[in-house]
N, C-alpha and C positions, 0 to 999 in steps of 0.2 A: 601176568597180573601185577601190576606194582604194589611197591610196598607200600606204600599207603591204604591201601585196600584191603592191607592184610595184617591183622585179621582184618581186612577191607578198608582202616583208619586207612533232643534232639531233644527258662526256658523264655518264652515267649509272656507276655500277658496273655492270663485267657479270658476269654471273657467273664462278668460276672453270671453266677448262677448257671442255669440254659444258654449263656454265654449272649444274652440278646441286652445287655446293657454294655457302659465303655470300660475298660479294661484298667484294671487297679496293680499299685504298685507288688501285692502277692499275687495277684494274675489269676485267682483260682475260685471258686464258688467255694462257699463259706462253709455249707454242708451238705456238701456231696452225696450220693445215692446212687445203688444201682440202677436205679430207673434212670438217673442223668446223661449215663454212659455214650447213648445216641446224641444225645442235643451238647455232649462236650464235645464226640467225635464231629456233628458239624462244625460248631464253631473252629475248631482245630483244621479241620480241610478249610472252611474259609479262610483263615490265617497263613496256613501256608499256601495257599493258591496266590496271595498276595506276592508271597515273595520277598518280605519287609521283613525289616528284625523290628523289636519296642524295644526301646532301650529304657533305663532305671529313670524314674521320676524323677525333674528336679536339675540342676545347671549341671552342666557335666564337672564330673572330677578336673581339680589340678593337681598335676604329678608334683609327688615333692618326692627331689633328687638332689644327688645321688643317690642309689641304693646300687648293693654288692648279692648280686642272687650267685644259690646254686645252677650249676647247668647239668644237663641228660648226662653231656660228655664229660662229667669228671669235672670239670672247670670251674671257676670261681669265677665271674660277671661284673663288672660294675656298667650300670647303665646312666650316663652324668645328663641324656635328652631325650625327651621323648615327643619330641615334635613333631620326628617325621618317623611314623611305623611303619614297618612291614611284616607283617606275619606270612607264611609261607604256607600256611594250612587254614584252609576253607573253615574248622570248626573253631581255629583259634582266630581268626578274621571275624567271627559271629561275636566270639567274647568281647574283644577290642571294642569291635563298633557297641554293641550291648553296653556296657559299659559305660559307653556316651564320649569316645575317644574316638571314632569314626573320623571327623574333619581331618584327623592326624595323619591316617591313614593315606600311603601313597603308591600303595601298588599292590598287586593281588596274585595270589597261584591260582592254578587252572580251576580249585576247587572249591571254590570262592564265588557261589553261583548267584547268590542273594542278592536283589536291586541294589542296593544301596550302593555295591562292590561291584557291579558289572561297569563303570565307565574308569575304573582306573587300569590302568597300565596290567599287562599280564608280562611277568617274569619267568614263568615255565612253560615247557612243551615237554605234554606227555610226562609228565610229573616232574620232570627234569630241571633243574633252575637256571637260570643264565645268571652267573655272576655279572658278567658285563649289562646286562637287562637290570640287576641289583643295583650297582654302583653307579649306575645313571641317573637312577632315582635317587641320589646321594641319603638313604635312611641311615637315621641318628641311631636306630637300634631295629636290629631284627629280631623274630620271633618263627623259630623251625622247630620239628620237632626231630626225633632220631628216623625217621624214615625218609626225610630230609635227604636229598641229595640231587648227581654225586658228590662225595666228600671232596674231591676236588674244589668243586665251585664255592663251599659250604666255606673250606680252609681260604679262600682266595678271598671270596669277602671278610673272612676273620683278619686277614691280613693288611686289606688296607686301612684298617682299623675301627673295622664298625663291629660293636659290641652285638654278639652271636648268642642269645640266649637258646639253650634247645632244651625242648621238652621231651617227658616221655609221651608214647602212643595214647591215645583213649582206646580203647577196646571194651569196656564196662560202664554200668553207669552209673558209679561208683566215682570213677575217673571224672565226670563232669564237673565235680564241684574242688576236688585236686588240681584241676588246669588251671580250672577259673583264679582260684587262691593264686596259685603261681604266676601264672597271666600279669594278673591283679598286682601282687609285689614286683614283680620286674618293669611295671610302666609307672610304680609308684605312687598307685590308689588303693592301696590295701582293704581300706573303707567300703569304696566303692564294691570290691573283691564280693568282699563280705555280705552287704545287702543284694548283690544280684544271687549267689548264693543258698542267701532265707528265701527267696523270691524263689528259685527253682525248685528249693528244697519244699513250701507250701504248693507249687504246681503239682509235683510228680508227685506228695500226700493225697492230692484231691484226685488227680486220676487214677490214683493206685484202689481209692478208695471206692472208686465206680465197678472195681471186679464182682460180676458175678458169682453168688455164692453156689458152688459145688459142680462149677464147668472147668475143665483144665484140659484144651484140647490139645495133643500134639502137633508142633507146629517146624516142621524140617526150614529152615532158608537154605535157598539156591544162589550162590552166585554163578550167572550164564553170562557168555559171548558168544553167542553163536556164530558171529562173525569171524571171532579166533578159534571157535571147537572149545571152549572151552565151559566146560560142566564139570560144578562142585556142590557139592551140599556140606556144609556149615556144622560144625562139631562143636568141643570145648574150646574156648576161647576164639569162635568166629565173630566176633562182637554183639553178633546179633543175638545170640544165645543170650546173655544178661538182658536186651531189652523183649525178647519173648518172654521168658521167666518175671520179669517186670508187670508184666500184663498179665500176671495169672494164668501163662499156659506153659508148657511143656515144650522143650525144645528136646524135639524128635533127634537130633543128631549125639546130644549127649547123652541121651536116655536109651541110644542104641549104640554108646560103649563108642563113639567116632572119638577118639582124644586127641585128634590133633585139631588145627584150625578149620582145615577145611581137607574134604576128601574127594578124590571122583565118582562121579559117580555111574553106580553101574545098578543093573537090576536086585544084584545081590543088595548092596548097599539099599534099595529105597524099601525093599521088601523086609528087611530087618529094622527100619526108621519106620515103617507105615504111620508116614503124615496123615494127621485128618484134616492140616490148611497147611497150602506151601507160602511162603512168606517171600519177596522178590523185590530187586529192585526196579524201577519200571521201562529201565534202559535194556536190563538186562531181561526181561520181559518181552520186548519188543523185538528184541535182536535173535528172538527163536520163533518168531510169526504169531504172537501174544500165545491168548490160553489155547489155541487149536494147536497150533506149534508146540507149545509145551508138551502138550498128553500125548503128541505121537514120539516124543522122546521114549526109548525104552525102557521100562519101566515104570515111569513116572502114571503112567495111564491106568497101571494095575494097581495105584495105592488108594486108598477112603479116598484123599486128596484130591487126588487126579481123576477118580469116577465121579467125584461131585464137583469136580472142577472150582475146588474152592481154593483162588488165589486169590493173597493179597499182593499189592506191590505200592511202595513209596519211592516218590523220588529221590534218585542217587543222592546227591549233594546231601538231602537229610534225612535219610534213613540209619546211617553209619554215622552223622557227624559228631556226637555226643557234643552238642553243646547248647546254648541256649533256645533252641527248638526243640530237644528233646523230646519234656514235659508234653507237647503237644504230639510226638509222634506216640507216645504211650497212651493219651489219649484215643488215637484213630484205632491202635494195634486193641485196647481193651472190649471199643466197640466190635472193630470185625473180625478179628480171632473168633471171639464166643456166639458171634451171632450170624457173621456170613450165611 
């Protein structure tokens, strides 16, 4: 499993109200309700079915540079262009463009699945980055984070002197509004940082605020490959864990003592989690013959879960991406956690 994945490393405008009007610079219905919970989660699967980021109202930012950022790795940064970006991580590629820095943009990682991002240049294989792929695209400034690699290709572009800014993980979602700032000052819109930001920060108040009163189901996530055999269910700091907790439910994996990110899983392990909704992503869904495949895994068949066969799944690219789609994935999770 790579390390971006792990812990597996989601905003958007939402619609106004019932989400059936055009979408405003805070993106979120004015006063939210648990009745709305259904009519945000549609609009929210409408939105991302698109496949579009909204980016901030209004001309886009100009970078004013130089600026000297910190880096993940200990370093000191000065970024003197920001004309030609490249971000290296699909959730930090959502900010950029968000942002309204998009045109800048000139190349993309595997993870980077969003319309806007699918005609440029791909620099990685299998998470892996091709320096020589990098340097082609001659960018004024890159944006990696520490899972980022290998270090090799990481150092090699450092070297021929394209300013290497790296981030840490997102894993919480918490971390979303931390990138964004960081993002934000190393391209040299701090401004900009800042109102997308308040903009995420009113989204995820309005969805947060659609939870139903006095439902808190446990909710185990799985990450599966069944193509590689491989089966985990999601603990303390699996990422996913902050955005079930986010939704007003229970993440089955921490609440049955799993402390690491992620653990295998075995009978013992789901019969001590007893999920009552398994949470997935929908690759990794697929790649075990959906929910019939699923429940003949062992174990999984004997939990609440897996007898009501209540799964949800989102797609990869934004289920895990904590970033400016978030908002809208806590949306979907508040509706169908509680009510599947």
């Amino acid at each position: 499993m790579s390390g971006r994945l792990a812990p597996l490393a989601v905003v958007l405008a939402l619609l106004t109200g019932a989400c059936t009007a055009g979408a405003t610079e805070s993106g979120g219905a004015a006063g939210p309700s648990p009745a709305s919970a259904s009519a945000r989660a549609a609009a929210a699967e409408k939105q991302l079915a698109k496949n579009t980021l909204v980016p901030l109202e209004g001309a886009p930012p100009t970078p004013e540079l130089p600026v000297t950022v910190d880096s993940a790795d200990g370093r000191k940064v000065t970024v003197r262009d920001a004309s030609r970006i490249l971000p290296l991580n699909g959730g930090v590629a959502e900010i950029v463009f968000t942002l309204g820095l998009g045109d800048r943009v000139v190349g993309r990682d595997i993870t980077a699945t969003f319309a806007e991002a699918k005609g440029l240049p791909q620099v990685t294989k299998a998470h892996d980055v091709s320096a020589e792929s990098v340097l082609s695209l001659e960018p004024t400034v890159v944006l990696a984070d520490t899972d980022t690699g290998p270090s090799e290709a990481v150092e090699q572009i450092r070297d021929a002197g394209v300013p290497v800014v790296v981030l840490d993980p997102a894993t919480e979602l918490a971390d979303v509004t931390t990138r964004t700032t960081r993002v934000a000052e190393a391209l040299g819109v701090p401004e900009a940082g800042k109102r997308l930001n308040a903009r995420m920060e009113t989204e995820l108040a309005a969805a947060r605020a659609a939870v139903p009163e006095g439902s808190r189901p446990k909710v185990a996530f799985l990450y599966l490959r069944g193509s590689a055999a491989v089966y985990l269910i999601g603990g303390k700091g699996s990422g996913a864990d902050s955005l079930v907790e986010a939704a007003g439910a229970v993440d089955a994996g921490r609440e049955a003592g799993f402390d690491r990110p992620f653990t295998p899983i075995t009978s013992e392990a789901l019969v001590k989690a007893q999920p009552d909704v398994i949470l997935m992503m929908t690759k990794g869904l697929e790649s075990v013959g959906g929910i019939d495949g699923l429940v003949r895994i062992p174990g999984i068949g004997q939990t609440p879960a897996g007898l009501d066969r209540r799964v949800v799944d989102l797609e990869d690219g934004v289920l895990l991406g904590y970033g400016p789609r978030t908002p809208l994935v806590i949306d979907i999770l508040v509706d169908r956690l509680h009510t599947i």
